[in-house]
N, C-alpha and C positions, 0 to 999 in steps of 0.2 A: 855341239852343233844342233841345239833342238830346236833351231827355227831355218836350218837350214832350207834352201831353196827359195823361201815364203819371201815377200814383197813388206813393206811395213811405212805406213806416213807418223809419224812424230813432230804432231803441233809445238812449238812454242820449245823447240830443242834446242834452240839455239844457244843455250843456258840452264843450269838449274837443272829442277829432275828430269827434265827433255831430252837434256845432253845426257844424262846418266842413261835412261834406256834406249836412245839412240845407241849409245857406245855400247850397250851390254846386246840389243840385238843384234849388232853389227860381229861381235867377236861368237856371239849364237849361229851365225851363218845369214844372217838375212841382208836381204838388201834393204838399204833404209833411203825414206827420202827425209832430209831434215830441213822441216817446212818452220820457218818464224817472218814475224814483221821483219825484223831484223836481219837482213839479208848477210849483210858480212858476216854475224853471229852464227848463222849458219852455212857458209862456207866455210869458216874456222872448222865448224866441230863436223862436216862431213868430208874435210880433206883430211881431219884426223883419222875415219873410222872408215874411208872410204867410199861413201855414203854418195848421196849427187840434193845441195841445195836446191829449194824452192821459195823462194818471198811469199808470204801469205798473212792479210789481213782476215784471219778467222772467222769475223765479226762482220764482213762484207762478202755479199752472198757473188760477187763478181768474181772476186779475189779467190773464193773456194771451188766456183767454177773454172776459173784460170790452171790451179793448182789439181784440179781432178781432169782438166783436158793434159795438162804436161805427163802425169804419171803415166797416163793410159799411153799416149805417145813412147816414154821411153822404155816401160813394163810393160804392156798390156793388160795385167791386170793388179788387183791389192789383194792381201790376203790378212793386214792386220791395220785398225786403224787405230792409233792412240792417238785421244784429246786431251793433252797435257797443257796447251796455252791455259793459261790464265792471271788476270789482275786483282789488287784490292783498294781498299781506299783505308787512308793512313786512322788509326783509331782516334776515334773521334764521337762525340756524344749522338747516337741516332737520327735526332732531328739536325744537327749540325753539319749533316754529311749534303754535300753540294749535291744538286740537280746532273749537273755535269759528269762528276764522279759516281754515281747512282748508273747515269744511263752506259757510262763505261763498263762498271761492274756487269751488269748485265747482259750489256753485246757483249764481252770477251770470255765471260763463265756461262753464260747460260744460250744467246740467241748461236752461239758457234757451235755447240752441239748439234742444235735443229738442224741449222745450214749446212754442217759436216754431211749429216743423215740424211738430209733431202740429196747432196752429191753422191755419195754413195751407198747408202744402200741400195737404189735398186740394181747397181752391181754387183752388192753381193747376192742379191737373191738370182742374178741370171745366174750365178754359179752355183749358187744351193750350199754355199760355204760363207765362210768371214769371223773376224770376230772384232769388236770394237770394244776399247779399253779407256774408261773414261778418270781424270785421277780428281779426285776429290778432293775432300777435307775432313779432317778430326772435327773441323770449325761445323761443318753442317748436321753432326750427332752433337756434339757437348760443345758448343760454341760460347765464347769467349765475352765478355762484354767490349761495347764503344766498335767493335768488329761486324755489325749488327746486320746492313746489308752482305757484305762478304759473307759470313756465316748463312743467312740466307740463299744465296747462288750457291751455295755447296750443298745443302738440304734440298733444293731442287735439284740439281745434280744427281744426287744418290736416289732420290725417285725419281726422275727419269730414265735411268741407267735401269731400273727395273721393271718400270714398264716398257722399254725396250725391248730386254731380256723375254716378259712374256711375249708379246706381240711377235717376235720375230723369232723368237728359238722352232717350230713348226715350218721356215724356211732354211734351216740352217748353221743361222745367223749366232754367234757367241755374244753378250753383252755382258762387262765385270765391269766394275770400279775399283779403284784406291783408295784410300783415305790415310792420307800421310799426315806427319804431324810437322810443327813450322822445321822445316830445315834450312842447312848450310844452304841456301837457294838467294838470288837479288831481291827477293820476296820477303826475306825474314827479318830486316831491317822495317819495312814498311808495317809488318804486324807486331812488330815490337814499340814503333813511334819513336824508339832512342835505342840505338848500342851501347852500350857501357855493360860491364862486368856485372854490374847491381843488377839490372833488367836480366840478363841474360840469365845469372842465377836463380833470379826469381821465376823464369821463364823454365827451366831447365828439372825447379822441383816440384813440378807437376809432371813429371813421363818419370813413372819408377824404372827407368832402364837408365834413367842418368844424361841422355845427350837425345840431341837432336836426329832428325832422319836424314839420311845422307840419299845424295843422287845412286849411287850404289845402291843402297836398299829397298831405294823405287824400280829402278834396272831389272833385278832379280824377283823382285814379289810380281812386274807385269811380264817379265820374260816367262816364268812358269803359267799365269793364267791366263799367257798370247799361245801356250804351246797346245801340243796335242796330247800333253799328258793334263791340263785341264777341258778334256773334251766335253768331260760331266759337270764340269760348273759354269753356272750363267745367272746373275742376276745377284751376285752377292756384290758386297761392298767392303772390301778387303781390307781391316785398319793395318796401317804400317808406323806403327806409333808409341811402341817401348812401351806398350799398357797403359797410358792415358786414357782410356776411354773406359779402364776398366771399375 
């Protein structure tokens, strides 16, 4: 129960690593709210954990307003925010990647950070508490080729997570990342371009731990650095990725 009592929004849980630390803080003791575009998505996985859905377009600064007036309503307050939403664009040669898909990438990994922080942070500073958990990518340290903008929104990603961290830790305020590597996620088809057995091995021998990151393994690496036995860390970027990166 190390998140017992504590409050928590998890972007983009409606699936994938969302639904993984959804579920792991929910059986942690927290209350979760499991915010996605996908609203059924996330009535499934907070009737499973107990949880209370909220629809959330990340990437529209209305929408994150919407979803920071409902919390406050049913909680009163947050005490942990994971930014888990995120999109990519199918690999594809750098200059080949659509205008359209460029400006996606971008609101959904990178302009929903901002938007998150401009709603809540100055809630967490009236409390002089919080901590925001932002998940990354392997992609934005050792990225991949034809994945060119994605790997990019995850490289800003991780420095923004740390100028965060400094700016805000003298109120409080906790800021970590993840950096997971492609997992069992609706995501891992689209960074792969094909599923078959062939990709997937070839996929598979680059992480000398042998397999992919599981929504479990996301669960447990943000459940420790949401708790208060990560009091002292703020500003790192946490790889969760079978040594890839090593």
């Amino acid at each position: 129960m190390r998140l017992e009592g504590k409050t928590a929004i998890v972007t983009g849980a409606g699936s994938g690593f969302g639904a993984g630390i959804a579920r792991k803080f929910a059986t942690e003791g927290a209350m979760v709210i499991v915010a996605d575009i996908n609203h059924d998505a996330a009535v499934a996985v907070a009737g499973e954990i107990g949880g209370t859905a909220l629809a959330c377009d990340v990437s529209d600064g209305d929408s994150v307003a919407a979803l920071k007036a409902a919390m406050l309503e049913k909680f009163s307050h947050l005490d942990i925010l994971v930014n888990n939403a995120g999109v990519t664009h199918l690999p594809t040669a750098l200059e080949d990647v659509s205008e359209a898909d460029f400006d996606r990438v971008c609101a959904v990994n990178m302009k929903s950070v901002y938007l998150m922080a401009r709603a809540f942070v100055p809630h967490f500073k009236t409390r002089k508490a919080g901590v925001i958990l932002n998940v990354a990518s392997t992609a934005g340290i050792s990225p991949r080729p034809r994945l060119n903008w994605y790997n990019a929104s995850k490289g800003w990603m991780i420095t923004a997570t740390k100028t965060m961290a400094v700016e805000l830790a003298p109120t409080g305020i906790r800021v970590n990342a993840l950096n997971p590597v492609a997992g069992e996620t609706p995501l891992l088809k689209s960074f792969m371009g094909e599923d078959t057995p062939e990709i997937r091995e070839k996929f598979l021998a680059t992480i000398p731990l042998g397999r992919f990151s599981t929504p479990e393994d996301l669960g447990n690496a943000a459940c420790f650095l949401c708790s208060d036995e990560a009091s002292m860390i703020t500003g790192v970027a946490m790889e969760v990725d079978g040594g890839r990166c090593i």
